[in-house]
N, C-alpha and C positions, 0 to 999 in steps of 0.2 A: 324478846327477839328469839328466832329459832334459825337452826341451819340444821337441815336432812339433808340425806341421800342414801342411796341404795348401789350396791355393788354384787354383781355374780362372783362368784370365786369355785375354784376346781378344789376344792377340800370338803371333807365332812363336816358338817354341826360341830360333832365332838370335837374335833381337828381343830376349827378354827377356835370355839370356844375355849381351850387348853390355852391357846396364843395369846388369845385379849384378857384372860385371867389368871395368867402369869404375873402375879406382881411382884414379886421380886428380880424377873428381868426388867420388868418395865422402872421400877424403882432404880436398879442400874442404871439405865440407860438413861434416865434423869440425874443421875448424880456425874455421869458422864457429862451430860450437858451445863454442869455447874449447880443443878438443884441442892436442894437437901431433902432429906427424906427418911422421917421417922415416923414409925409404927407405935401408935398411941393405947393400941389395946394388946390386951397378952394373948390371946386367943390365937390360933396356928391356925385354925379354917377360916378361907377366904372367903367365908359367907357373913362374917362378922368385921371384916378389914374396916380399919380406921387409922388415918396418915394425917399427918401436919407437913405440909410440902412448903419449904422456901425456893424463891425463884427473883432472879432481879426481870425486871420487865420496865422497857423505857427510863433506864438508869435509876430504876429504885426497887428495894426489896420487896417482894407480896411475899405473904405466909396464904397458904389455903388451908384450911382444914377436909377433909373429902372422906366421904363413910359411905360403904355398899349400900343401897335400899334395899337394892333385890337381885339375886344369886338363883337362876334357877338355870342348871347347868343341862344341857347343853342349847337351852335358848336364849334366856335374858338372861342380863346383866346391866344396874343402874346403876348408879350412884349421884350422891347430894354435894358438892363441895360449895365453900362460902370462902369469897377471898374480898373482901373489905366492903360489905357492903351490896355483894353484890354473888346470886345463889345463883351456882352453875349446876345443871341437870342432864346429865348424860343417860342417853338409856341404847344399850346395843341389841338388838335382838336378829337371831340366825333362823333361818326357815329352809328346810331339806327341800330342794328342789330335785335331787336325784342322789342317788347312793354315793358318790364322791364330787358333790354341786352342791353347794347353801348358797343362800341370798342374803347379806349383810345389809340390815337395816342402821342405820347411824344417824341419832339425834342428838342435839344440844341444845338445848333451849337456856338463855339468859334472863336471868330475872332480880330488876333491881328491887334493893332494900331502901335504899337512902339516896338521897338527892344525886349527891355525888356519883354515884353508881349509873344512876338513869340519865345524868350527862354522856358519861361512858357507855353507854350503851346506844344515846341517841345519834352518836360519832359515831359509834359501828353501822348505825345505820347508815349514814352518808356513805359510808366504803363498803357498804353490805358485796357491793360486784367482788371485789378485789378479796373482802375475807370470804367468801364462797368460792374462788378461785385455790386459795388455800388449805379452804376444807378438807375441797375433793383432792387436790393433791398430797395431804396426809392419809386420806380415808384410802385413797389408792397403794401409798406405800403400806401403809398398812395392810389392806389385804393381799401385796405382792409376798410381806413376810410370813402373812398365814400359809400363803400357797407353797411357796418355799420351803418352809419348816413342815408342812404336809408330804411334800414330795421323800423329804427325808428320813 
């Protein structure tokens, strides 16, 4: 199962790219929401990041484990996470449309391992409208804060 979309934004490449590879705000910002979030490798460049994220979801704890694939800065950025069964694939990529304009590309593709997972996934499919409606309304705050943090 996959969910895209694409978004204009008034910031540079590098600009936004700086925002969505920020992971130690983004790691705040999760621990803010109740997360946890531990850094599994010792390496200090974000082209090697690897996290074990706890999080409750529907009254029970998931652990993800989530590792960069690919770091090419200031366009892509993926990453692999695996949270029970079930292989989550993000890939961001930024395309310069003019000297302070990119175009945020935003993928997630779901991919079950084990029965269980492919349940859970064939549910997202029945509510596919409703989690697409979600999406774009994170994919949006999100590049409201690229722009934002650009402006500043």
């Amino acid at each position: 199962m996959k969910f895209s979309t694409r978004k204009d934004i008034a910031a540079s490449p590098a600009a936004a790219f700086a925002v969505i590879s920020d992971f130690d705000t983004i790691a705040d910002q999760a621990r803010a929401q109740g997360a946890t979030v531990e850094r599994l490798d010792a390496a200090t460049t974000p082209a090697t990041g690897h996290w074990k994220i706890g999080f409750d979801f529907r009254g029970k704890r998931r652990v993800s484990e989530s590792r960069i694939t690919t770091y090419d800065p200031p366009q892509q950025l993926a990453l692999r996470s695996r949270i029970e069964g079930l292989v989550v694939l993000l890939n961001i990529e930024i395309l310069e449309v003019a000297p302070d304009k990119s175009r945020l590309f935003y993928v997630v593709e779901l991919k079950p391992e084990t029965m269980r997972a492919g349940l859970v996934v064939q549910s997202m499919k029945l509510a596919r409208g409703t989690i697409e409606k979600r999406f774009e309304k994170r994919i949006g705050k999100l590049t409201a804060r690229i722009e934002s943090q650009a402006r500043a």
